[in-house]
SERO-4910 file (N, C-alpha, C, O; in steps of 0.05 Angstrom, whole numbers):
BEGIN
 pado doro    nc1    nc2    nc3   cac1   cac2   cac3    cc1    cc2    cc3    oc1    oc2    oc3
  Unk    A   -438    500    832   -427    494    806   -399    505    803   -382    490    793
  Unk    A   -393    531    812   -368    538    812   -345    520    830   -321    523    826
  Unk    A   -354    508    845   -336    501    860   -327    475    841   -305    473    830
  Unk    A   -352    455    838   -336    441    819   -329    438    798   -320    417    790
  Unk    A   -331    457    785   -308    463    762   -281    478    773   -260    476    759
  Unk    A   -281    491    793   -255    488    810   -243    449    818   -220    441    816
  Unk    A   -262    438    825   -239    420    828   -232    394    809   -218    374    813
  Unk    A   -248    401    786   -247    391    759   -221    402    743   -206    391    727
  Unk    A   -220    433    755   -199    449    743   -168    433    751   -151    425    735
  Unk    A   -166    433    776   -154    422    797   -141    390    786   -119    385    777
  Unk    A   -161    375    789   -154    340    772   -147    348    744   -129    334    735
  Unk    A   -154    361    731   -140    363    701   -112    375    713    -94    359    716
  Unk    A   -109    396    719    -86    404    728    -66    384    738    -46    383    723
  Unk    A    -66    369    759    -47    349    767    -49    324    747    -31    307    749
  Unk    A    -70    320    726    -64    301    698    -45    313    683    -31    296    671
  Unk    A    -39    338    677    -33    347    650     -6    357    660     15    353    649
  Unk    A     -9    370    683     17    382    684     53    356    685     74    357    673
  Unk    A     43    338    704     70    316    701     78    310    671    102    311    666
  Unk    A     62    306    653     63    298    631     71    323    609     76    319    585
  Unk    A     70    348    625     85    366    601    104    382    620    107    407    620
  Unk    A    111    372    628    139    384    645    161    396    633    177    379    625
  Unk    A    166    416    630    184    437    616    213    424    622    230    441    627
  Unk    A    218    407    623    245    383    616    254    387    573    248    372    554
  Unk    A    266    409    575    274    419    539    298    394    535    319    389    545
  Unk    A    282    382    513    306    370    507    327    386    493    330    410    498
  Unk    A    343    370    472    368    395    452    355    395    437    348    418    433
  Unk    A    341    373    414    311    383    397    301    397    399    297    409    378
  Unk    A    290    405    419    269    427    417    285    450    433    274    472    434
  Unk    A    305    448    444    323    481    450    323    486    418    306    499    406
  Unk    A    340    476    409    349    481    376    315    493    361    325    509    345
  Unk    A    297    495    358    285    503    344    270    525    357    255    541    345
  Unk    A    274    527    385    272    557    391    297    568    380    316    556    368
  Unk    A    292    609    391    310    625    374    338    616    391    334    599    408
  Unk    A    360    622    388    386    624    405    396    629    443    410    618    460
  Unk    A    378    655    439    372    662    472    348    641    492    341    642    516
  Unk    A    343    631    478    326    608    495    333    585    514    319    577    533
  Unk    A    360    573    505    375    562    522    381    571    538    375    564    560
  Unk    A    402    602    529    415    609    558    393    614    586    397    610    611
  Unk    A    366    625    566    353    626    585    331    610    601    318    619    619
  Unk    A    330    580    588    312    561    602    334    545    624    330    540    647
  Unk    A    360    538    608    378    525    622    395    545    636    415    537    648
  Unk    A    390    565    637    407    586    651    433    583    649    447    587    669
  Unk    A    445    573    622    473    576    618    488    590    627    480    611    616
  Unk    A    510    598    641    526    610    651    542    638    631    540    662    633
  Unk    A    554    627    618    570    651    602    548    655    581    548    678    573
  Unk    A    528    639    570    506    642    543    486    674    563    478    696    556
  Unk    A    485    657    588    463    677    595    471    707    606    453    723    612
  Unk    A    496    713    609    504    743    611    513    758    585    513    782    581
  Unk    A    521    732    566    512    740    536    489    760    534    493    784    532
  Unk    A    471    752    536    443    756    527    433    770    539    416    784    529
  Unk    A    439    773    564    429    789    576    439    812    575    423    831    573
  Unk    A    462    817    575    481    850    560    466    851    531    451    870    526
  Unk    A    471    836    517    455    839    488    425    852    488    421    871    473
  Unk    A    400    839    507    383    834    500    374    866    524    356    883    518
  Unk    A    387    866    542    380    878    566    359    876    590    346    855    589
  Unk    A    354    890    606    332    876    625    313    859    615    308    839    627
  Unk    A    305    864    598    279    848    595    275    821    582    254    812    574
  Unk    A    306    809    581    319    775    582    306    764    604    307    739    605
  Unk    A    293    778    624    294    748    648    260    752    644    245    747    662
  Unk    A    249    763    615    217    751    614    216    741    585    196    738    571
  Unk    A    236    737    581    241    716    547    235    682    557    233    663    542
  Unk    A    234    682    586    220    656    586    186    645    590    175    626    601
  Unk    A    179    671    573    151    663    572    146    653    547    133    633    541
  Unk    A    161    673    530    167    672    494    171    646    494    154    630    488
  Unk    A    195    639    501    205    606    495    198    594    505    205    572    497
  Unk    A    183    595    529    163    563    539    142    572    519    145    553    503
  Unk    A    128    584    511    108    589    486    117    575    462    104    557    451
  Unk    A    140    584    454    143    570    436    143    536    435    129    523    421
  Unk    A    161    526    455    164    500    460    133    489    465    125    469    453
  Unk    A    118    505    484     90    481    483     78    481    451     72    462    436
  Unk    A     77    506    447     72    507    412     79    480    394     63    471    377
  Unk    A     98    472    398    114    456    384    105    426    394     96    404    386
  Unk    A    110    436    410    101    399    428     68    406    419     61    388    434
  Unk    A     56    411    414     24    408    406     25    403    382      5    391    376
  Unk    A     39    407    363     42    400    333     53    373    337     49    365    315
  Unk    A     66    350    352     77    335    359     57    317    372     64    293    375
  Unk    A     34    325    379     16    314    401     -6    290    386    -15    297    365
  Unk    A    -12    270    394    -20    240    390    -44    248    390    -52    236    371
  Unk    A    -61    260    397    -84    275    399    -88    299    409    -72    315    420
  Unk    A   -119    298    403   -130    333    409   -116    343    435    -98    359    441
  Unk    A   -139    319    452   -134    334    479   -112    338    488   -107    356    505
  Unk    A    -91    318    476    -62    324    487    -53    346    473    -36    357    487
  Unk    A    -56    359    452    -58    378    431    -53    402    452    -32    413    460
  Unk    A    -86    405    460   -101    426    479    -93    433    501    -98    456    508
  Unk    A    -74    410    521    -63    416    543    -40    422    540    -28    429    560
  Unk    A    -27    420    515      3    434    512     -2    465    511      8    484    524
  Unk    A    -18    464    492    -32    500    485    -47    513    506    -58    534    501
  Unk    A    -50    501    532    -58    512    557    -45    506    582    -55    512    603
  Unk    A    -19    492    578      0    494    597      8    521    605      8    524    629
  Unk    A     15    540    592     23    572    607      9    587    586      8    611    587
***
């Protein structure tokens, strides 16, 4: 039984993941906080900004803001299940 819900786990995985591919548009940079850009698109002068500002612990602000963004894209979502796999993408 465990195994196949391992590879049930597996086929949902390669369904869900193409379809929510962390591709931020400027919509949804913009409604994360400010430091989210520099640090999803790794902006150049934004992201040594932020990183002097924010200090070491800028290069795990991209958990925050992919959180936020699937957040968002689930409020956005055509249905549940698409709902559900935004909110269980990371």
């Amino acid at each position: 039984m465990r195994f196949s819900g391992f590879v049930n786990f597996l086929l949902l995985a390669c369904y869900v993941l193409p379809a929510t591919a962390a591709d931020w548009t400027d919509a949804e940079l913009k409604a994360m906080p400010p430091f989210c850009e520099a640090r999803l698109k790794h902006t150049p002068g934004q992201y040594d900004y932020w990183y002097k500002t924010l200090g070491e612990e800028f290069v795990w602000t991209n958990h925050y803001c992919e959180g936020i963004g699937y957040l968002n894209r689930s409020y956005g979502a055509h249905n549940q299940r698409e709902a559900k796999a935004m909110l269980g993408t990371h």
